[in-house]
C-alpha positions as a printed NumPy array, in Angstrom:
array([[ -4.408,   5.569,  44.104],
       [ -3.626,   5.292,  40.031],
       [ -6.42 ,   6.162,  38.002],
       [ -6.47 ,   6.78 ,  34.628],
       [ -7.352,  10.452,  33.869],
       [-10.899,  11.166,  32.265],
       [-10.816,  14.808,  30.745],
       [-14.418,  16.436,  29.112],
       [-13.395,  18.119,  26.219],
       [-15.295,  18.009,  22.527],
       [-13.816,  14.987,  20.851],
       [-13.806,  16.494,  17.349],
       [-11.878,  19.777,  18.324],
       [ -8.825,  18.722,  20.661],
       [ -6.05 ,  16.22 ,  21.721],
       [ -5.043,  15.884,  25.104],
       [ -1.616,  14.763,  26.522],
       [ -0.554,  14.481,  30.131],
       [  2.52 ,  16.318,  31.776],
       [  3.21 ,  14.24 ,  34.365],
       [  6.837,  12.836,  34.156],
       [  5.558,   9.436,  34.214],
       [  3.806,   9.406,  30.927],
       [  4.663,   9.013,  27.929],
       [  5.12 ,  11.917,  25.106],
       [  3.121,  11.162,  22.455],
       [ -0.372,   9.25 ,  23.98 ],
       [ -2.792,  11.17 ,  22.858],
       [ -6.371,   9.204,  23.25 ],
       [ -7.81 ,   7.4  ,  26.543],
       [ -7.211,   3.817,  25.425],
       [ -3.61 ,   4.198,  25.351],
       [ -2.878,   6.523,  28.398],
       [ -0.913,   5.979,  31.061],
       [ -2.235,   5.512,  34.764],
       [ -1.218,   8.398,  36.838],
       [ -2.604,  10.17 ,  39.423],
       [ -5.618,  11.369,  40.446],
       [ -5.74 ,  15.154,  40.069],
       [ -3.12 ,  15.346,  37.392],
       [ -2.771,  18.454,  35.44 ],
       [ -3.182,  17.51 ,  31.644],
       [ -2.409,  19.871,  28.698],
       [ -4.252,  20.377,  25.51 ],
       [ -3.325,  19.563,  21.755],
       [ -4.933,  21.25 ,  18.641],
       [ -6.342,  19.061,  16.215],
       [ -6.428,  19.307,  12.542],
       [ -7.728,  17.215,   9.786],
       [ -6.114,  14.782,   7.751],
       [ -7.311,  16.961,   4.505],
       [ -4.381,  19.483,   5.648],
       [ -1.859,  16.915,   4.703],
       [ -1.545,  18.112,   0.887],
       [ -0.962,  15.321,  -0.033],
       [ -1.357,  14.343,  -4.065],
       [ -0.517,  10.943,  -5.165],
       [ -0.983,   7.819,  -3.451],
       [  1.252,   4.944,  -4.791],
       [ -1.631,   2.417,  -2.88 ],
       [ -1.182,  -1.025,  -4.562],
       [ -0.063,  -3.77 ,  -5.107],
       [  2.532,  -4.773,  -2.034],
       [  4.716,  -7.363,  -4.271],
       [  4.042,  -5.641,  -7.346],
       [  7.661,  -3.894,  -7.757],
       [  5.855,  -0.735,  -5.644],
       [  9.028,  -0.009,  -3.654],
       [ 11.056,  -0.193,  -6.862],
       [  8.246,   2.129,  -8.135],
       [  9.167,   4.453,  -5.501],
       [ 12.499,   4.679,  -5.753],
       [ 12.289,   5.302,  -9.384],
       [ 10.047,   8.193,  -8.325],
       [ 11.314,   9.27 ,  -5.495],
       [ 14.577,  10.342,  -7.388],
       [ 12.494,  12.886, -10.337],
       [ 13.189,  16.294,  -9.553],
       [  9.476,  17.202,  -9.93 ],
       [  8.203,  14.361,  -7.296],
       [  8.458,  15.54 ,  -3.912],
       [  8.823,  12.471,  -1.985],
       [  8.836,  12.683,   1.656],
       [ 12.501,  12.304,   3.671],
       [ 12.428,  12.62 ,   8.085],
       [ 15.901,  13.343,   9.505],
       [ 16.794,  10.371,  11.831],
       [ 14.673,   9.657,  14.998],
       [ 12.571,  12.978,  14.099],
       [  9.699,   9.983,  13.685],
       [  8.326,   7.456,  16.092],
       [  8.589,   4.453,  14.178],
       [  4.751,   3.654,  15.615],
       [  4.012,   7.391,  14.057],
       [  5.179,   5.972,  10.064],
       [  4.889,   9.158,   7.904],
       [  3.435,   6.94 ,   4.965],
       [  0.258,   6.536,   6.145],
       [ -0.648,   3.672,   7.85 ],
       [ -0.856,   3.706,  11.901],
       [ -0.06 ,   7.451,  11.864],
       [ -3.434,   7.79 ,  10.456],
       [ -4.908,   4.458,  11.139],
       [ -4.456,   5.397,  15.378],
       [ -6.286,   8.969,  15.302],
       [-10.036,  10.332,  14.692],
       [ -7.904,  13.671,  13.271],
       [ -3.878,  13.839,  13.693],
       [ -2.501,  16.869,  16.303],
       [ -1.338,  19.998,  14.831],
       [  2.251,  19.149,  16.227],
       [  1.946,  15.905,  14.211],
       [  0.467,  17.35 ,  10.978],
       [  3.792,  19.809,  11.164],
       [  5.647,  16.789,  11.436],
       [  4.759,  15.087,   8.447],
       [  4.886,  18.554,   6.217],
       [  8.923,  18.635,   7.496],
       [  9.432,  15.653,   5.411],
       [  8.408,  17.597,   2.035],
       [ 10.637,  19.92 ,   0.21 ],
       [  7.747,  22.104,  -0.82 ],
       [  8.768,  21.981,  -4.512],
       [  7.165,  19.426,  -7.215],
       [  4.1  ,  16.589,  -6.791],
       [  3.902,  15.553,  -3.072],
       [  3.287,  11.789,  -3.527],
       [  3.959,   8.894,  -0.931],
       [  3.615,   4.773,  -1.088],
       [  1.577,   2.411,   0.897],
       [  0.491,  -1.179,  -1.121],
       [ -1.571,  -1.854,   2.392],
       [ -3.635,   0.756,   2.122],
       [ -6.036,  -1.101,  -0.079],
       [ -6.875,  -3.596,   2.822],
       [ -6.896,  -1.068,   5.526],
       [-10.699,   0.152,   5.888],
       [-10.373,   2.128,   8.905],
       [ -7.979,   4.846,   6.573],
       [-10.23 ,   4.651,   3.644],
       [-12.767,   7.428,   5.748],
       [ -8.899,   9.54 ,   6.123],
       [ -8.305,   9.276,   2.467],
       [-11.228,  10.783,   1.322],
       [-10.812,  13.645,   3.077],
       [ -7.803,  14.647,   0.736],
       [ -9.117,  16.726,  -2.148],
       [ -7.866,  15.71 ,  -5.53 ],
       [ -6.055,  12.719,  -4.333],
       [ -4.844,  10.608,  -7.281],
       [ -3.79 ,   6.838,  -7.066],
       [ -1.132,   4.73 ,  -8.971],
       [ -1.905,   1.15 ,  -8.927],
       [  0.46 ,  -1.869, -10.386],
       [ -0.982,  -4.892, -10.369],
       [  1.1  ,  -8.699, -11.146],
       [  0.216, -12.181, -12.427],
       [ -2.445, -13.93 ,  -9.841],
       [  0.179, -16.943,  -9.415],
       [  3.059, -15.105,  -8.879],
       [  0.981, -12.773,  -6.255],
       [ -0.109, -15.922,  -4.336],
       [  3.57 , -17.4  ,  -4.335],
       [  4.894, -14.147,  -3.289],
       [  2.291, -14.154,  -0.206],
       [  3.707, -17.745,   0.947],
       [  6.676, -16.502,   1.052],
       [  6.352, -13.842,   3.258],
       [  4.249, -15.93 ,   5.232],
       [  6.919, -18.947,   5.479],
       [  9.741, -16.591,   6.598],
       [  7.42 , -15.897,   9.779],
       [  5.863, -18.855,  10.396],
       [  7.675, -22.304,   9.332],
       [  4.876, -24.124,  10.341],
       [  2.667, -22.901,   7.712],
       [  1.124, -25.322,   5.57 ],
       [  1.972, -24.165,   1.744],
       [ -1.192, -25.275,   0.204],
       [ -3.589, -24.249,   2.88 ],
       [ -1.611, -20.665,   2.692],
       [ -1.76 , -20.359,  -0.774],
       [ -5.105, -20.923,  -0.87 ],
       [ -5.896, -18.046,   1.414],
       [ -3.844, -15.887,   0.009],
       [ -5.287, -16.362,  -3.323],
       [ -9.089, -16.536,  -2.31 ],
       [ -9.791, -14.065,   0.537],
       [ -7.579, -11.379,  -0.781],
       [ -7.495, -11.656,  -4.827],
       [ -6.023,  -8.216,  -6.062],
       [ -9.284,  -7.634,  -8.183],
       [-11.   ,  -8.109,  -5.149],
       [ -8.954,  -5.528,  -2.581],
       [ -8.946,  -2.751,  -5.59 ],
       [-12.785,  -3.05 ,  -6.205],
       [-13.551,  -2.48 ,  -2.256],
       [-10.798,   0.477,  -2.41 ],
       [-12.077,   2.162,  -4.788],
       [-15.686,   1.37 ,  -4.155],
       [-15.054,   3.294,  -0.782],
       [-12.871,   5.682,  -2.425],
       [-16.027,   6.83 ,  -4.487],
       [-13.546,   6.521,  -7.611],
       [-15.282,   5.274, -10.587],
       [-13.425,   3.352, -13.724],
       [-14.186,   6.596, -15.548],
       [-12.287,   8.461, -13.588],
       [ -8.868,  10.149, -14.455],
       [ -7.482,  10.361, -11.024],
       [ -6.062,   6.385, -11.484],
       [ -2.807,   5.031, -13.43 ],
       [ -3.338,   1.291, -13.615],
       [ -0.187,  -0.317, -15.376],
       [  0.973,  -4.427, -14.723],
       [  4.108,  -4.682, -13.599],
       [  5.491,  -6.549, -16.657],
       [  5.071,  -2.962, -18.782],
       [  7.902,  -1.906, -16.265],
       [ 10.188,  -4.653, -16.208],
       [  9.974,  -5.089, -20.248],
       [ 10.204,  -1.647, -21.308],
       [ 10.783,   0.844, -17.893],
       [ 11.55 ,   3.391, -19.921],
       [  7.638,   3.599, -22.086],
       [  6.206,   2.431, -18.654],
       [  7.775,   5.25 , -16.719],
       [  7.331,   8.   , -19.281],
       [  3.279,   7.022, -19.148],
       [  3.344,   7.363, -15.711],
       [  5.153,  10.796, -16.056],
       [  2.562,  11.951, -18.153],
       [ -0.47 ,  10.776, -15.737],
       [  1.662,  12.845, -13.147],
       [  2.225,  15.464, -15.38 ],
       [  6.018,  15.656, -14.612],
       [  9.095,  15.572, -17.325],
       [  8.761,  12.538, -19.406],
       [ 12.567,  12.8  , -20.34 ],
       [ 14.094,  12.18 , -17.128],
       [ 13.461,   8.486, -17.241],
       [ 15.038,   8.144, -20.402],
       [ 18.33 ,   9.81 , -20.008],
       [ 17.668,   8.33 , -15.827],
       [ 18.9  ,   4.828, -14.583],
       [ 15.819,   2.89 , -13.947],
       [ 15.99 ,   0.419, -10.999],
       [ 13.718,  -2.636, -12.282],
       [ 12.406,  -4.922,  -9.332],
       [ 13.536,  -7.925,  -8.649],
       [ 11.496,  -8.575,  -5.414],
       [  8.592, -10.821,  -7.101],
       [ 11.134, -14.098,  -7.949],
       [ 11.535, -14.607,  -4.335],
       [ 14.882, -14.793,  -2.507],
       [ 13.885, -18.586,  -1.693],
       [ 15.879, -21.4  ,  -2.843],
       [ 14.553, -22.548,  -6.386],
       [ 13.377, -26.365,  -4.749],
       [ 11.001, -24.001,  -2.841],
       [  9.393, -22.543,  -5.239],
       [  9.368, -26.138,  -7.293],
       [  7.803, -27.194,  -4.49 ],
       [  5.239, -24.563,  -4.874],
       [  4.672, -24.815,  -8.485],
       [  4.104, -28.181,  -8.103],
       [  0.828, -27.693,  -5.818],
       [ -0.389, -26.254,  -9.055],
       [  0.297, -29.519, -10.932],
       [ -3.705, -31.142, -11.08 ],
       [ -6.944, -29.659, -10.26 ],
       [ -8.184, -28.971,  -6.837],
       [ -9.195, -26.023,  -4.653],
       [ -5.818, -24.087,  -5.373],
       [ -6.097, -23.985,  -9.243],
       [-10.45 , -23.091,  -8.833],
       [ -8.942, -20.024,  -6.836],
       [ -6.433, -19.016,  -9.288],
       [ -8.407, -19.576, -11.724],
       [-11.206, -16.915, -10.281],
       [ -7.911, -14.546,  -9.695],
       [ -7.028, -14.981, -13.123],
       [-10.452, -13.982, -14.332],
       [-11.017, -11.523, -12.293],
       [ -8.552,  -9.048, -12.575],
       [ -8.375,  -9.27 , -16.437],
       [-12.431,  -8.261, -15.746],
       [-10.966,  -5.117, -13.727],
       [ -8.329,  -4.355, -15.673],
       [-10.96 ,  -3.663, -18.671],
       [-13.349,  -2.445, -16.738],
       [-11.1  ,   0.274, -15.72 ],
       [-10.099,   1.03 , -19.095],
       [ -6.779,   0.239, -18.995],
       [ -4.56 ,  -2.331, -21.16 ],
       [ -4.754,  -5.531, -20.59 ],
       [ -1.202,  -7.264, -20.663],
       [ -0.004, -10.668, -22.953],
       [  0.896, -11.958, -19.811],
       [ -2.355, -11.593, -17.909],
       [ -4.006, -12.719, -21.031],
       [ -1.584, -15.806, -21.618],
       [ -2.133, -16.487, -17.977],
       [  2.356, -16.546, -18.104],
       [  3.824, -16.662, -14.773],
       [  7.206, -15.694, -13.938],
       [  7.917, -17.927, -11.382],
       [  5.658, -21.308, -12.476],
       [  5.7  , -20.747, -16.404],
       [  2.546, -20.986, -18.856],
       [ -0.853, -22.015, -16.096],
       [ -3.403, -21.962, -19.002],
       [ -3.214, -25.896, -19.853],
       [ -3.905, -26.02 , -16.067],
       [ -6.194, -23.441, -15.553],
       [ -8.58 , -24.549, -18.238],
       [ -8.988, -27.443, -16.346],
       [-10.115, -25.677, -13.896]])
């Protein structure tokens, strides 16, 4: 008879994994175990908790913002100590940056918190990226359990944001409906919107000094001033990014063909539902912006998109 093994053991103190040659390494809570027989002899795991993970900065926002180029550019100062896994030393379903690895567990094993610490050199500001993050509430809880975590966030123009959502969305599903997905992208998850619930559940307050909030214009129009603030918010040599090549990101003008995004910028061509929620986006993270104390840039204020051009004439409309 298969049964799925049912072990009494204090939920807060240990992991449990079975031996038996028919399950799987690496299930390590009840709803993802393997049947196996009654009677099987299971081993123990140590737990520890996620505040062991020493980690320091949290690159959490925004995904289409230039973040990866952010990390790159990071990744390569001598003082940042970004993490690097030799090949195949992590399951894929076990990421090291933060999202199912902690998303899965009440508190990560011992063997798995040893894991993640391999990837670290041990020398400079141990610092990691994950834009989705700010929409994952489950990790929030996780987070807070790391003592003087600080957060970098970059945040983009509203339109460009939106467009950049459709097209992820169209390369998965061709069948999506470009207005109705624009729409959603823009109202449910405005980035004002995702960064105040963060935050909120963070317990991180505007006044705080644990955030760098920059747009991602500063770093494509002068990398060099951007970079160097964000070296001093780190507290790392400001002179490496100016004698350093700077890899700008290209990712927010979408690899799709230019009718495409025509096509898109031409939803935004009269009132309606789209423009109201853009318009709201537009507002509100200029709102956030200030009320975080940080600058707020021409283009936000211009309402300027890259990929559509000026939207004020259209968004006063709105």
């Amino acid at each position: 008879k298969q049964v799925c093994c049912v072990i009494d053991h204090p939920p807060d103190c240990w992991d449990w994994l079975f031996t038996q040659e028919r399950c799987c390494e690496g299930h390590s809570d009840a709803s993802d175990a393997v049947p196996v027989a009654l009677g099987t002899v299971a081993t123990f795991r140590r737990l520890t908790g996620f505040g062991e993970m020493g980690l320091q900065v949290l690159v959490a926002g925004m995904g289409g913002c230039g973040t990866t180029s952010l990390q790159d550019n990071l990744a390569a100062h001598p003082e940042v100590d970004y993490p690097r896994y030799a090949a195949n030393s992590m399951d894929p379903m076990e990421d090291p940056f933060l999202g199912l690895w902690m998303g899965r567990r009440v508190l990560p094993t011992a063997g798995l918190m040893q894991l993640w610490h391999s990837g670290f050199s041990g020398r400079g500001i141990r610092l990691v990226k994950n834009p989705m993050l700010v929409n994952m509430p489950w990790i929030w809880p996780k987070l807070k359990a790391i003592a003087g975590l600080r957060f970098v966030i970059v945040h983009c123009d509203p339109t460009d944001f939106a467009l950049r959502s459709i097209a992820r969305q169209q390369s998965a599903d061709e069948t999506t409906s470009v207005p109705q997905a624009l729409l959603e992208a823009t109202c449910e998850e405005p980035q004002h919107a995702s960064l105040h619930r963060f935050f909120n559940a963070m317990e991180v307050r505007p006044d705080s000094h644990d955030v760098f909030i920059a747009p991602l214009s500063a770093f494509k129009g002068d990398p060099v001033r951007a970079y160097e603030g964000l070296a001093q918010f780190l507290d790392v040599d400001l002179s490496y990014f100016a004698v350093s090549e700077i890899v700008v990101s290209h990712r927010l003008i979408s690899r799709a063909p230019a009718s495409s995004k025509r096509k898109w910028c031409e939803l935004l061509s009269g009132p309606g539902p789209v423009v109201d929620c853009l318009a709201a986006a537009y507002e509100g993270l200029q709102t956030w912006v200030e009320e975080w104390g940080a600058d707020v840039p021409e283009d936000l204020q211009n309402r300027q998109s890259v990929i559509c051009g000026p939207m004020a004439p259209l968004l006063s409309s709105a």
